[in-house]
N, C-alpha and C positions, 0 to 999 in steps of 0.2 A: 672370210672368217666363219659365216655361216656355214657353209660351205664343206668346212671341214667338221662338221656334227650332223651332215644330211644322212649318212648311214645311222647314224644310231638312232635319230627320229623317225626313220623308215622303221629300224626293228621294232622301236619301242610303239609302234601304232600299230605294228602287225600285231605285238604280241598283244595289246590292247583288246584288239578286235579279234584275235581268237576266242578271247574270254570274258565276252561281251558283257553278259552277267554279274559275271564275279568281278570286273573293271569298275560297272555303275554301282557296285555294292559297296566298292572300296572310294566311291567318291563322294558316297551318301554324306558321311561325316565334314567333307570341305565344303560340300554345295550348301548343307543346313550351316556349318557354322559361316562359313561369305556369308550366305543370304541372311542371318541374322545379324552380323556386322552392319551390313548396308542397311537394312531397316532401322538399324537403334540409329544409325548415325545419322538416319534421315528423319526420324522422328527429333532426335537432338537439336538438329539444324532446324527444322520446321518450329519448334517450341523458341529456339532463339529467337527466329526471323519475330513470329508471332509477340512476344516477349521486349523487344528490343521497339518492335513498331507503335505497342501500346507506350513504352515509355517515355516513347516520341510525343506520343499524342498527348501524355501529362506534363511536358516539358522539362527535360533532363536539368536544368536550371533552376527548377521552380520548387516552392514548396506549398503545398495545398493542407488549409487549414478547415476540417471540418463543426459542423456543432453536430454533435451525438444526442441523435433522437431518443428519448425514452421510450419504455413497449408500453409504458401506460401512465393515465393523468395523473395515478397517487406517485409514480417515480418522479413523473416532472414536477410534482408540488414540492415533495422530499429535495430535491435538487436544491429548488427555487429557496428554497429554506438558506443555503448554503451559497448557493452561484448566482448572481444574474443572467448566466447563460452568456451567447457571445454577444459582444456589444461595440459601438465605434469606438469605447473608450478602450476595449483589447485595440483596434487598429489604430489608436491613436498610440498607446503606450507602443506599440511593438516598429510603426513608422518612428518611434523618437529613440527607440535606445537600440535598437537590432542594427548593427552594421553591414555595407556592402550590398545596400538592398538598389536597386533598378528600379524596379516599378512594383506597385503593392496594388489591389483594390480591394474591396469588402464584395458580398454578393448578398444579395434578397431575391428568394426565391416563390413563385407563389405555382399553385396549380389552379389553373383559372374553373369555372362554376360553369361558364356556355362561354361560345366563342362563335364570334360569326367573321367569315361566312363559314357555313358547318360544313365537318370533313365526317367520312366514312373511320377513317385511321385515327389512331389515338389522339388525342387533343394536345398542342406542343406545350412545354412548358415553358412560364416567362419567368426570367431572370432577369436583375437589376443589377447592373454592374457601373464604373466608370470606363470612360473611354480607352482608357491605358489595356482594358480586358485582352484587345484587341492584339495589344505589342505582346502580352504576358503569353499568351497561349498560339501567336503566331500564326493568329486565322488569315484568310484573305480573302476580301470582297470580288464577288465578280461581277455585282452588278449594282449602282450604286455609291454608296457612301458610308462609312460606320459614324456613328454620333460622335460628336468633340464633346468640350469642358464646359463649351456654351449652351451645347444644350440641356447638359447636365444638368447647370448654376439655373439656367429656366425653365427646370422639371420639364422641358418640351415633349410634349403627346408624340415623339416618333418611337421606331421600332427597327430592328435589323432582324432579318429572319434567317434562320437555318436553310440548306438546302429543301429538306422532308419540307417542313412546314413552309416553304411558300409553295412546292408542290402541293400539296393537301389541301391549304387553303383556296391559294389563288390561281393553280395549274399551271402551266408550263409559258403561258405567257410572261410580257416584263412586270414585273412585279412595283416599281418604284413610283413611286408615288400614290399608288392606291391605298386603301384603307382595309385594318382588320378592329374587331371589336372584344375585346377580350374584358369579360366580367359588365361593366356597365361604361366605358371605356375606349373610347374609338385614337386608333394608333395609327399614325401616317406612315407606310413603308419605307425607309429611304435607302438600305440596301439589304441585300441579300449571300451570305457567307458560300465559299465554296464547300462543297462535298465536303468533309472529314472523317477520317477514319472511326473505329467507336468500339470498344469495353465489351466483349461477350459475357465478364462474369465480375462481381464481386471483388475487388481487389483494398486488401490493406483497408477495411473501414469506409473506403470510397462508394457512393453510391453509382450504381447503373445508370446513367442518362447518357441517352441518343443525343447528341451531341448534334443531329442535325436537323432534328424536332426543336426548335427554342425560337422562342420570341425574345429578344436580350434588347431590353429598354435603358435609359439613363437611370441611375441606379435614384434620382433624386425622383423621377419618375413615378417609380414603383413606391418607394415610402412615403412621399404624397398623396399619391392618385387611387392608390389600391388599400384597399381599409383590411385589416390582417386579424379577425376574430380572436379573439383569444390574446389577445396581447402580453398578458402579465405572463400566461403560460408559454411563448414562443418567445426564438432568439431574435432580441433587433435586429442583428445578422445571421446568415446560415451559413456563411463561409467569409475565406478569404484565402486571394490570390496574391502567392507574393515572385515575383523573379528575382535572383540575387545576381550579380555580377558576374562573367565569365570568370572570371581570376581568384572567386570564393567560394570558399568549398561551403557546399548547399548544406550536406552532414551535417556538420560543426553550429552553423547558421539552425538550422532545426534543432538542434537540443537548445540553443538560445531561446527560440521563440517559443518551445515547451516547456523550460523554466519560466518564463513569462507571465502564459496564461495558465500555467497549474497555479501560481503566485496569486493572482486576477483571481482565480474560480476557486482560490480550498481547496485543491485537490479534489474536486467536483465530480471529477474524471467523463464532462458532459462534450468534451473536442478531442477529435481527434488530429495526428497532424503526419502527415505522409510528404515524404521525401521522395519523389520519383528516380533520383541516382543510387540511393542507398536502396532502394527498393531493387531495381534494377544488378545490383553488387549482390542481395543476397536471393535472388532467384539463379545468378551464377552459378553460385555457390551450391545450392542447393541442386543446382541440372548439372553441375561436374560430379555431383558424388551419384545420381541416376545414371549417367555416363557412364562412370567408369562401374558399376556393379552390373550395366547391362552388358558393359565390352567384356569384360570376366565372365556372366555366362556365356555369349559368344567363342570367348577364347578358349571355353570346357570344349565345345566344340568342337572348334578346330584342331585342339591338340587328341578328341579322341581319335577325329578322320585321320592327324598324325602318323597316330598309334598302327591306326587301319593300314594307311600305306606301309610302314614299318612291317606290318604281319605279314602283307601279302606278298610284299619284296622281298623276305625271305622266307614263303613258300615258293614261289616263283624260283631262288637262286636254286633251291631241293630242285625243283622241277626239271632246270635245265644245266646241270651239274657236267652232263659230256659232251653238251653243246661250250660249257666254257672251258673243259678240257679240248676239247675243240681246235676251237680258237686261239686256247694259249700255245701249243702245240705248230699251230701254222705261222706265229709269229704273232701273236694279239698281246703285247704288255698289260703290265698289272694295271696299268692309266688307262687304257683303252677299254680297261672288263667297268672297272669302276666309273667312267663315262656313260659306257653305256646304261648300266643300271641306276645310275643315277637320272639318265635323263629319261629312262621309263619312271621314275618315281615324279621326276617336275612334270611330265607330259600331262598323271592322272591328277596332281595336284593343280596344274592351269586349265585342264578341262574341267574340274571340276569347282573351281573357282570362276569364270565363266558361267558356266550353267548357275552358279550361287549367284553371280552378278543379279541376274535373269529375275533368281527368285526371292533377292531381299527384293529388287525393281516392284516386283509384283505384292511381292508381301507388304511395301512401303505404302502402296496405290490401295491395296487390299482395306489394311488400317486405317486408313485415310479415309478411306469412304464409311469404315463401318463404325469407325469409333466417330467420325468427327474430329479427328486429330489434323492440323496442317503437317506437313511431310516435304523434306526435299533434298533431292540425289543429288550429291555435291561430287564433282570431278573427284576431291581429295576424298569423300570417305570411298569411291569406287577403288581409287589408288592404292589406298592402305587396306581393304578388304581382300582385293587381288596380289599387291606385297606380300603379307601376311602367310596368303595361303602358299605362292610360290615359295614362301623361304620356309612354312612346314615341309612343303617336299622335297628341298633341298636337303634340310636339319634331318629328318625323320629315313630320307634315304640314303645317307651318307655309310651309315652302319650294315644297312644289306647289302650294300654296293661293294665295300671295302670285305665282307666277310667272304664275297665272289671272288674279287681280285687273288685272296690268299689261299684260294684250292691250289693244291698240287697238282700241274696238268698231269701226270700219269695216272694218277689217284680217280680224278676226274672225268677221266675216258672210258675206266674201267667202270666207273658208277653204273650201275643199276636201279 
């Protein structure tokens, strides 16, 4: 099959490389529009991956209930006027009437004063949680123990620590059963969380914490043992974790628990509450409309390189006018003029498709490094970048090819 298109890929390379110049001028326009195809779609796919991993890490399940810090004490007094801020009686109202809930817990969070033994790196942050923290956010111990209900119920002096933070503290030996001293406080280790992934920015109201800087004590712990200045002015709680049921939609579940505590607080407006699914649906949303405005400039591209092959296919048929008088003349059918010129038009447009491979690759890598952007070359955007460009030179050659086939060979011979 091939076989029978080896002459006209022989011509169409000769004629190629006669006109080495004016070839690579005419591919300019496929090689920039591929190569900005495969970049947009790799910066696409890199923003997903990135995207998709953070949402992991907030648990697609779950729904996280923040208290919204004021920028200053006369806001938090004006509040207080109006809200208590968050309290166990929101986690007691919203455990009793919210359906399809798994597992829920409240969180206290403090930033400790000194810490021994003392690190060089930033000081970890302790959080007070129940034991359930553990199933909600789908951590895993790898060395150790997480706290249960017991030690909960007996404010027990232990401690689980993040990967960073038992590095920082207690270095790379085993960590369990030794002792850290947080505020005036000494904490028995009993285990130690694996690596986890972590938040480069700001998302949805959520605050930035390293997720593997924490000291996470039993939450009865922390609201005993740690004295919280300012009482009236801060929330009993700073958060809460809730998991709903695989078979309930998280969405729906969230506007329940925000009619709740807007009801709770006045419309206080001092919590926030972030849905990691619905989060996740409208970062979609928002990267298919970047998607498709970036593949439309791309596509300006490609269709001007089109155009390109289009012009130079028929100066090229001008060119060789008594070569296809020629050929028709010794027996070359109108199929055979049209083949040929057709397959110089896909030659320039898969070479120069190719070489665009080459230069979104680089341009991907380019980006990547300079912005700080994640980036990744997926088989399928290679696919549809080089598709694309071959069926411009199919589409765009079809018209010079066919206006070849319809010379008059006499007419054609006699050309000048």
């Amino acid at each position: 099959m091939l076989s029978a298109y080896l002459p006209e890929i022989y011509m169409g390379l000769a004629s190629l490389l006669v006109h080495k110049l004016r070839s690579l001028l005419t591919m300019l326009g496929m090689i920039f529009g591929v190569g900005a195809v495969v970049a947009m779609l790799a910066i696409t796919a890199g923003v997903e991956k990135e995207m998709i991993s953070y949402i992991d890490l907030l648990g697609v399940n779950n729904i996280i209930i923040e208290a919204k810090e004021a920028v200053d004490r006369n806001e938090l007094q004006a509040r207080r006027q109006i809200s208590p801020g968050m309290t166990f009686r929101d986690f007691r109202a919203l455990s009793e009437n919210v359906q399809g809930i798994e597992a829920m817990t409240p969180r206290k969070r403090f930033k400790p004063t000194k810490i021994l033994p003392k690190t060089a790196q930033e000081p970890p942050l302790l959080i007070g949680v129940e034991s359930n923290y553990l199933q909600i956010n789908s951590l895993k111990v790898v060395e150790g123990r997480f706290f249960n209900d017991d030690d909960n119920a007996k404010s027990a002096t232990v401690c689980v620590l993040g990967e960073s933070a038992k590095v920082n503290l207690l270095g790379y030996e085993p960590a369990v059963g030794k002792h850290v001293k947080v505020n005036d406080v000494w904490l028995q280790v009993i285990g130690v969380l694996a690596q986890q992934a972590t938040a480069d920015s700001d998302v949805e109201g959520l605050e930035v914490v390293n997720r593997n800087n924490l000291v996470i004590a039993p939450l009865n712990t922390v609201m005993r043992r740690f004295e919280d200045n300012n009482s009236y002015l801060k929330d009993e709680i700073d958060g809460i974790y809730i998991k709903v049921k695989s078979d309930v939609d998280s969405v729906d579940t969230a506007n329940v628990v925000s009619a709740i505590l807007a009801n709770t607080h006045k419309d206080a407006g001092d919590f926030t509450v972030t849905v990691p699914a619905g989060l996740l649906e409208q970062r979609r949303r928002t990267q298919a409309i970047f998607s498709i405005v970036m593949i439309c400039i791309a596509g300006i591209s490609l269709l001007v390189g089109g155009i390109g092959i289009m012009n130079i296919m028929l100066a090229t048929v001008l060119e060789r006018t008594r070569e296809i008088g020629i050929r028709r003349a010794i027996g070359a059918r109108q199929a055979d003029i049209v083949r040929q010129f057709l397959t110089e038009a896909v030659l320039i447009s898969i070479l120069g498709g190719l070489i665009g491979i080459a230069f979104g690759f680089t341009l991907s890598k380019v980006i990547a490094a300079a912005a700080g952007w994640s980036t990744v070359v997926t088989t399928s955007s290679i696919a549809v970048a080089f598709g694309v460009s071959v069926g411009i030179g199919l589409l765009f050659g079809i018209y010079p090819a066919v206006q070849a086939a319809k010379l008059d060979p006499i007419e054609a011979i006699r050309y000048e």
